[in-house]
Structures are given as structure tokens and as C-alpha cells.
C-alpha positions in Angstrom: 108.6 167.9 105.3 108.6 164.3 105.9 112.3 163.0 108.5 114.8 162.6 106.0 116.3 159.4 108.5 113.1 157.8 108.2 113.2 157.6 104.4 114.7 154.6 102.4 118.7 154.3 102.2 118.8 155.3 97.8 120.7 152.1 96.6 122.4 151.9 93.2 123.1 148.6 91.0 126.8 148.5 90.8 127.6 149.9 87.4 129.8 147.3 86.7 128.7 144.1 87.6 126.7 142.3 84.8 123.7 139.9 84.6 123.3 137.0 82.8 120.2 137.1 80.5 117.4 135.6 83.0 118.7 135.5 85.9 116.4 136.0 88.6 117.3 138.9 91.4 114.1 138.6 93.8 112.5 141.5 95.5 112.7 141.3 99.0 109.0 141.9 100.8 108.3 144.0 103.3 109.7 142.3 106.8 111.4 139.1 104.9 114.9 138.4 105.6 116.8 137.8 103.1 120.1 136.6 102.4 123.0 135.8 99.3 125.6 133.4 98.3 127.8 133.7 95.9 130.0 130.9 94.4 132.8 131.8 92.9 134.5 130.0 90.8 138.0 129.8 89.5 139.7 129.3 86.2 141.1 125.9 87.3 137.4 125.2 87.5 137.4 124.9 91.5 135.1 126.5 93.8 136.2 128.9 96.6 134.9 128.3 100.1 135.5 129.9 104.0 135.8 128.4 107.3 133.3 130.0 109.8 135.1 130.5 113.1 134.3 128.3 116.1 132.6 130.6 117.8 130.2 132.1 115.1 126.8 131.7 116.1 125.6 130.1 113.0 127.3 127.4 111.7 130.2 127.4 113.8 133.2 125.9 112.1 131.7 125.1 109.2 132.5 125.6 105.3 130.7 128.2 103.8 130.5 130.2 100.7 131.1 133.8 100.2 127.7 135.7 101.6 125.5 137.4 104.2 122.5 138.7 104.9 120.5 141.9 102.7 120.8 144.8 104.6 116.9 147.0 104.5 116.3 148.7 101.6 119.4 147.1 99.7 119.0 144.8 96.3 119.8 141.4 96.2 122.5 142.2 93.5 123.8 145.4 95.8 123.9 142.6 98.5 126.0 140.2 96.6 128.2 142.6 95.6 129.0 144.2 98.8 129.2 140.8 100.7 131.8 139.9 97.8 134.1 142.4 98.4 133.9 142.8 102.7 134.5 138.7 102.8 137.1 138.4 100.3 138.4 141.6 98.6 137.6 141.0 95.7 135.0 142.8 93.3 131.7 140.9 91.6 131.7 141.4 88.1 129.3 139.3 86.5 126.5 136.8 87.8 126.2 134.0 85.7 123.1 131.9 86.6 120.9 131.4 89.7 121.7 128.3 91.7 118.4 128.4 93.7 116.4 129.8 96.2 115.8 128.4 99.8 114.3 129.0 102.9 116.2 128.1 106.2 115.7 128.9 109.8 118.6 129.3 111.7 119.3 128.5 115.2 120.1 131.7 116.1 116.3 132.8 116.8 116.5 135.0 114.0 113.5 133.7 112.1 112.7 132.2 108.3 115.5 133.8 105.9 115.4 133.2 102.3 118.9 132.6 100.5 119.1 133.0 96.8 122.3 131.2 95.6 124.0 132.6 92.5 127.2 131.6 90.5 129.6 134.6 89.5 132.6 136.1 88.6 134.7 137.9 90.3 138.0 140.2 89.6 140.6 140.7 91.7 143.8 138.1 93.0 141.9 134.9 93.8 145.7 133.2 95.4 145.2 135.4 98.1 141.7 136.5 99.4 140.9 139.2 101.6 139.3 137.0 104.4 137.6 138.8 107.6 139.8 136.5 109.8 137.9 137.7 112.9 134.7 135.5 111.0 136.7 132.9 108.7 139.9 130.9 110.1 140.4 129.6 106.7 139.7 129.1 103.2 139.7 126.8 100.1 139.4 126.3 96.7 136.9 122.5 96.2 136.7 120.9 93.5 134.6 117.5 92.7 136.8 115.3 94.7 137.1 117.5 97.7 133.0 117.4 98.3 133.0 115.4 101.6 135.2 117.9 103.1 132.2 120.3 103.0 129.7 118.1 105.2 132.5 118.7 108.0 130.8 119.8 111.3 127.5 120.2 109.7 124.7 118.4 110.9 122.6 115.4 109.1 120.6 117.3 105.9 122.1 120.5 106.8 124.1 120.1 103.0 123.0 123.6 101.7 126.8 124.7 100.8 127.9 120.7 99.9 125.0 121.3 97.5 125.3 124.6 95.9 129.0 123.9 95.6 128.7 120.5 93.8 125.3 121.9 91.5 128.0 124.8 90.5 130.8 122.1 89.4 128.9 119.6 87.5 126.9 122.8 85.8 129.5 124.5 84.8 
């Protein structure tokens, strides 16, 4: 009989999170690192971003939306959902549309990862967000006029987040 630790961690879709008609949720291959973002936005039509602390070892200080890497044998949608709730509190219940999918390497030595970018919903009380404060040192909800403030501490081209953020506003 085969170890049972050596087989495959079972991982269920979330019951209640939906998916848009055609929205794309890739398969991770075999030894690809993977990673999700989720932009959430609000009913005033603003997007919600975290401040990565200083001493994060990618991106330090930097805006960022809600996200993280997928852990082995976990969906992309299982992923997003998880990420959601440990980084803010609050629970994904629909994803809307797929922003895009890039590949990045970090500075971290941690090779190629490949971010798929999705616009959602979320429940729960968006005032007050359940931040991991030993990660994030703060947060904020952007809206069109407030892009700049994105670009803070990032690097020439490094616009990933200033991107996604401003594709999500003008698209909604």
C-alpha cells in the first residue's frame, strides 16, 4: 500500500465562490510556480490595496494587492480563495473576469512564477480589513486619481500592481 504522506493533499473548489462564465483558472504544471491576485473592488468603485512591510523580501514597502503564492497540489481558485481570507478576513465569493497572466522573476532567487490576476468579489466588512500586520503596515482603497501612489518604492517597469489596479478601474 502506497505512503499515504506521499500522496496529493485532496483539494475542494470552495462551494461558495462562483465563476464568471469563461474565466480562465490555469492548471499549474508539474514544478511551475505559481501565484494569484485578487482585486477587490468596492462599491464606491475603488480598489483595495496593502502595504508590504519594509522588511519583506519581495517588494519591500511597496503597494500590493491581496495574494500569494499556490501552495502544491492546490487550485488556482482554492488559492485565491484562501489568500483572500488569511490577508484580509474576508471571504471570496465570486470572480468576475481574468485580468491577465504574467510571468515575473523575483529577486528573491526563487525562480520564474506565473501570476494570474483576477477581479472579484468579496463578502465580509471591507471598512475594516483583517490585515496580517506582521506582512502589511497598511492599506487602501485607490481609485483613478490615486494611481501614482502605486509606483511608490517600485522600481522603473516594475508597474505590475499600478497596472492591474488601473485595467480593473477603467474595466469595470
Amino acid at each position: 500500500m502506497p505512503d499515504p504522506r506521499l500522496r496529493p493533499r485532496a483539494h475542494h473548489t470552495p462551494v461558495d465562490v462562483t465563476v464568471a462564465d469563461g474565466v480562465d483558472l490555469p492548471v499549474p504544471a508539474d514544478g511551475e510556480v505559481w501565484v494569484v491576485g485578487a482585486v477587490v473592488l468596492n462599491e464606491a468603485g475603488r480598489v483595495f490595496a496593502q502595504r508590504r512591510g519594509p522588511r519583506r523580501r519581495l517588494f519591500p514597502d511597496c503597494w500590493d494587492i491581496v495574494g500569494g503564492h499556490v501552495e502544491p497540489g492546490e487550485s488556482l481558485l482554492e488559492a485565491l480563495a484562501r489568500e483572500v481570507e488569511e490577508e484580509t478576513g474576508w471571504r471570496l465569493r465570486h470572480v468576475r473576469r481574468l485580468l491577465g497572466v504574467t510571468a515575473w522573476d523575483g529577486d528573491d532567487g526563487g525562480g520564474t512564477r506565473h501570476e494570474a490576476d483576477y477581479l472579484v468579489e468579496v463578502e465580509g466588512d471591507l471598512s475594516h480589513p483583517a490585515l496580517e500586520w506582521s506582512k502589511h503596515t497598511a492599506y487602501d482603497w485607490f481609485g483613478a486619481h490615486d494611481l501614482p501612489r502605486l509606483k511608490e518604492n517600485r522600481a522603473p517597469g516594475e508597474q505590475l500592481v499600478h497596472d492591474l489596479i488601473a485595467q480593473a478601474l477603467h474595466g469595470r
